[in-house]
C-alpha positions in Angstrom: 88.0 179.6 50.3 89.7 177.0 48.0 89.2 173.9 50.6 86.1 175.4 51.5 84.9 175.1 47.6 86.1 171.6 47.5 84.3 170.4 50.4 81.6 172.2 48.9 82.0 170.6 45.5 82.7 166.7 47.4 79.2 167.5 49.4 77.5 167.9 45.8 79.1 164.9 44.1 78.1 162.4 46.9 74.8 163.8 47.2 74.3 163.5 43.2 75.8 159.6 43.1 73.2 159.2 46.0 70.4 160.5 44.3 71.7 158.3 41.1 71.7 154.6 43.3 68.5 155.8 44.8 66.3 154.4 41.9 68.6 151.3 41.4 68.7 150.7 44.9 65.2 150.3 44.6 64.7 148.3 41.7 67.5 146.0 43.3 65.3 145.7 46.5 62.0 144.9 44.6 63.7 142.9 42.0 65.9 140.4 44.9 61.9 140.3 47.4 60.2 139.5 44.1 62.3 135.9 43.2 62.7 135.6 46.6 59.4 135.4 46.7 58.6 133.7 43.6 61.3 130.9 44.3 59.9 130.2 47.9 56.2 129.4 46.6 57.2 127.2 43.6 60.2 125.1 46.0 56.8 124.2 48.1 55.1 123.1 45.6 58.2 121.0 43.9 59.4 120.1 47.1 56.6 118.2 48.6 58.5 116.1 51.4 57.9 114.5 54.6 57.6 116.8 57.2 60.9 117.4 58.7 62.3 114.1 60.6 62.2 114.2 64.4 65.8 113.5 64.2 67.0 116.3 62.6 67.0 118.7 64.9 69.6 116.6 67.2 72.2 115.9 64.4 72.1 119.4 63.1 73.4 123.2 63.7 73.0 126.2 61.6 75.8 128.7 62.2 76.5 131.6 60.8 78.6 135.1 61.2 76.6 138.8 61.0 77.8 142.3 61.1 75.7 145.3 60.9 72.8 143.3 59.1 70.3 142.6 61.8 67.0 142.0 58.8 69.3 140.3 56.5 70.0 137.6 59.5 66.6 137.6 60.7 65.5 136.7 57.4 68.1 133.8 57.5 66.6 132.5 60.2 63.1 133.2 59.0 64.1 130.7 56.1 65.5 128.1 57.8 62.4 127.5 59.4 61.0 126.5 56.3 63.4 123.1 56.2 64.5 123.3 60.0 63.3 123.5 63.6 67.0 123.1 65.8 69.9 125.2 67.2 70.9 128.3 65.3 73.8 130.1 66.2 74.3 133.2 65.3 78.0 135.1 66.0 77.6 139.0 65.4 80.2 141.6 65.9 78.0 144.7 65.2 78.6 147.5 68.3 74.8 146.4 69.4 74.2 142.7 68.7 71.0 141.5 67.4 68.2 140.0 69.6 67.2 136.1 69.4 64.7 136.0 66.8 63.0 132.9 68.2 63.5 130.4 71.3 65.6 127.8 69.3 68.7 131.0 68.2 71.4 131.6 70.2 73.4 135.0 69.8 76.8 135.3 70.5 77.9 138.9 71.0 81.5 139.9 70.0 83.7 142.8 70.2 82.9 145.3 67.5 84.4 144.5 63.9 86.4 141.0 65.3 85.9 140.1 61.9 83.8 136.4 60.0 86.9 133.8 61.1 86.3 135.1 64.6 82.6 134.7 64.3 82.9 131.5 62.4 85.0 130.0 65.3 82.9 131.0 68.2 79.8 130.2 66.8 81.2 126.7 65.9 82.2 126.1 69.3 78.9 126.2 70.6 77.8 123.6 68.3 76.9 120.3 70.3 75.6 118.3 67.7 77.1 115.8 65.3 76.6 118.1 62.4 77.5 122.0 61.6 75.6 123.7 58.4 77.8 126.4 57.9 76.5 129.5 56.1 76.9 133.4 55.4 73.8 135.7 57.2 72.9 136.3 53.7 71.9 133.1 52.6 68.2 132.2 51.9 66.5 128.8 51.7 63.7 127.0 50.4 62.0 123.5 50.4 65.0 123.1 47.7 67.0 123.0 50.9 67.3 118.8 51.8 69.3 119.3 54.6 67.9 115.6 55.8 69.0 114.6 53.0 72.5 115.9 53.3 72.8 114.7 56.9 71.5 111.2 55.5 74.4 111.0 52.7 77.4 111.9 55.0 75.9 109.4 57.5 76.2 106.8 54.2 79.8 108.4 53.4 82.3 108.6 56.2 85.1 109.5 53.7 83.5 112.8 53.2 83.6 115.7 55.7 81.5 118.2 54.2 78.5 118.5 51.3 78.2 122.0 49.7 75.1 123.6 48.6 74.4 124.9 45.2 74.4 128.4 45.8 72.3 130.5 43.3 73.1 134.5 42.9 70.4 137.0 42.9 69.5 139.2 41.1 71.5 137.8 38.4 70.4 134.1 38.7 73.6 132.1 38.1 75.3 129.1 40.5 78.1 130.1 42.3 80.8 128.5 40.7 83.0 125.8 42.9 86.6 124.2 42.0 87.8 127.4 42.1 92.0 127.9 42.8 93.1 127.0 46.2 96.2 129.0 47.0 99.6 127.9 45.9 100.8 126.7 48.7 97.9 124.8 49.7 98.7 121.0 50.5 97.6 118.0 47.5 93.9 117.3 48.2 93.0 113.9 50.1 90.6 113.3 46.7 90.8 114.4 43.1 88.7 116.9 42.4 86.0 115.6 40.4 86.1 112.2 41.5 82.4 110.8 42.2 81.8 109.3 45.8 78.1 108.0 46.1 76.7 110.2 43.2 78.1 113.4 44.2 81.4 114.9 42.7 84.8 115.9 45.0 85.2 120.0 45.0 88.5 121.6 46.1 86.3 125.1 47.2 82.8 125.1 47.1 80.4 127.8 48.2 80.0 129.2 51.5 77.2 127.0 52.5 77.9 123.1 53.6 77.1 121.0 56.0 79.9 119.3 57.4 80.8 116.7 60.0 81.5 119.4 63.4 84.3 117.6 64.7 86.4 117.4 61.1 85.3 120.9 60.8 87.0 122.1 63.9 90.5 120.5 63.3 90.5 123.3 60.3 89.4 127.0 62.4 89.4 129.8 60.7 92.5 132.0 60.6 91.4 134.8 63.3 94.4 137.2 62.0 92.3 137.9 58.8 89.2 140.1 59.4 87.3 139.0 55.8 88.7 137.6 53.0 88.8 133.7 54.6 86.8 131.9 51.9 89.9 130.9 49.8 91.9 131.1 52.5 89.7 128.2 54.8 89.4 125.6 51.6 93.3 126.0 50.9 94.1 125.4 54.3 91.3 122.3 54.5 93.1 121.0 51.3 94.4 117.1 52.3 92.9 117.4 55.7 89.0 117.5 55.0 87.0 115.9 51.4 84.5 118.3 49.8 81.5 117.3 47.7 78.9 119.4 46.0 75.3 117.8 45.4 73.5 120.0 42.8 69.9 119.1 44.7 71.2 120.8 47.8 70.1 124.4 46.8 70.3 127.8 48.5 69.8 131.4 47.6 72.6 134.3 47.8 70.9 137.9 48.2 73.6 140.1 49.2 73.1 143.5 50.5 75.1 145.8 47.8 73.3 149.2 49.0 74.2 149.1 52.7 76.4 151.9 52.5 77.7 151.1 56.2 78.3 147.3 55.7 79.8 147.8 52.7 82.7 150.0 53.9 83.8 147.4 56.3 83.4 144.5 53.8 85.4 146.2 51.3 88.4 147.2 53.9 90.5 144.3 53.2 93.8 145.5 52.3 95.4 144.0 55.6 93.8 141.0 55.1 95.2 141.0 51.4 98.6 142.0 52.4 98.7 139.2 54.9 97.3 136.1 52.6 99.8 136.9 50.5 102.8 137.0 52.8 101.1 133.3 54.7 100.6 131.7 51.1 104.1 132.9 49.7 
């Protein structure tokens, strides 16, 4: 009678804190379309460039990792038609993968849960152009996104390997900060952080979108033995092998998906990943 009071009792309590997010889950929802929205029509009108150059589309990749958020990468790719035409690869892990959402995306299916390094690597290896834009299915871009402009700098700077965007958080509206701690162990940086190359200013760890040179980018893959937590983990291990800058005009939009109950669960099972990090960085 007891267990059954306290199943009873656990049934109650999650059905209460899910009536409780319900109305924030909502306001979240309109609150994230409604800049999204907002920021999309005023980048056209600030952003009046040339139509995308012809060449673009043949220096250039868009890769990216999903997992169990089919709309969330459709609207990725819904975005990156606004400032792109080319190859997007999209790796996804999900137990049904997503279909293409146009001629020009390719979907790579993987085995269920193999985790973002995995889906990182395999969608970089089927990059064939000079270029890789690197990004998380949750990103969002505008006519803020210059990615011709990028291309067009690390064509100018062959001592830099990658540019990263300025990454701004929604709902909360703040840039995602870079320079943040690279592991202990991680080797001394090929450039000081903060030294200026061209205009733009060195970064140790910048945010998870940049374009980078494919080729330097694939002499650093992604650790496959960790399942999530890889962000820290990639710039440490990039530290004195590949040279970071961030360029403030380069912008993009982070709307995550905090309400996905299903997502969520996975994304927050890192404790294997955290036991291991520490053990490879002690």
């Amino acid at each position: 009678m007891s267990r059954l009071s306290a199943r009873v009792r656990a049934a109650v309590h999650d059905s209460s804190h899910s009536a409780l997010k319900a109305p924030i889950r909502f306001a979240h929802r309109v609150v994230v379309q409604a800049q999204l929205a907002g920021v999309t029509a005023v980048d056209a009108v600030r952003y009046r460039r040339d139509a995308e150059p012809e060449w673009l589309a043949d220096q250039l990749t868009i890769c990216a990792k999903t997992f169990l958020r089919p709309a969330t990468a459709r609207r990725l790719v819904t975005s990156s038609r606004r400032v792109f035409s080319g190859r997007i690869v999209i790796a996804d892990d999900s137990p049904d993968p997503m279909s293409s959402p146009d001629d020009h995306t390719v979907i790579v299916p993987l085995p269920f849960n193999s985790g973002v390094p995995t889906g990182r690597n395999a969608a970089l290896a089927r990059v064939e152009t000079p270029y890789t834009l690197v990004t998380d299915d949750d990103a969002v871009f505008t006519k803020a996104t210059d990615l011709a402009g990028v291309v067009g700098y690390l064509d100018a700077n062959p001592d830099v390997d990658a540019v990263c965007a300025r990454l701004i958080e929604l709902p909360r509206w703040y840039a995602v900060g870079s320079d943040g701690a690279l592991f202990a162990g991680a080797v001394t940086p090929l450039r000081a952080a903060g030294e200026v190359i061209d205009g733009l200013r060195v970064v140790l760890k910048g945010p998870q979108v940049y374009v980078g040179r494919t080729a330097a980018l694939r002499t650093v893959p992604y650790d496959e033995r960790i399942r999530m937590v890889e962000h820290r983990d990639f710039f440490s291990m990039a530290s004195g092998r590949l040279v970071f800058v961030e360029d403030p005009g380069f912008v993009a939009f982070h709307a995550r998906t905090p309400f996905n109950r299903t997502y969520t669960s996975y994304r927050n099972d890192v404790s294997a990943d955290l036991r291991y990090v520490a053990v490879k960085w002690s």
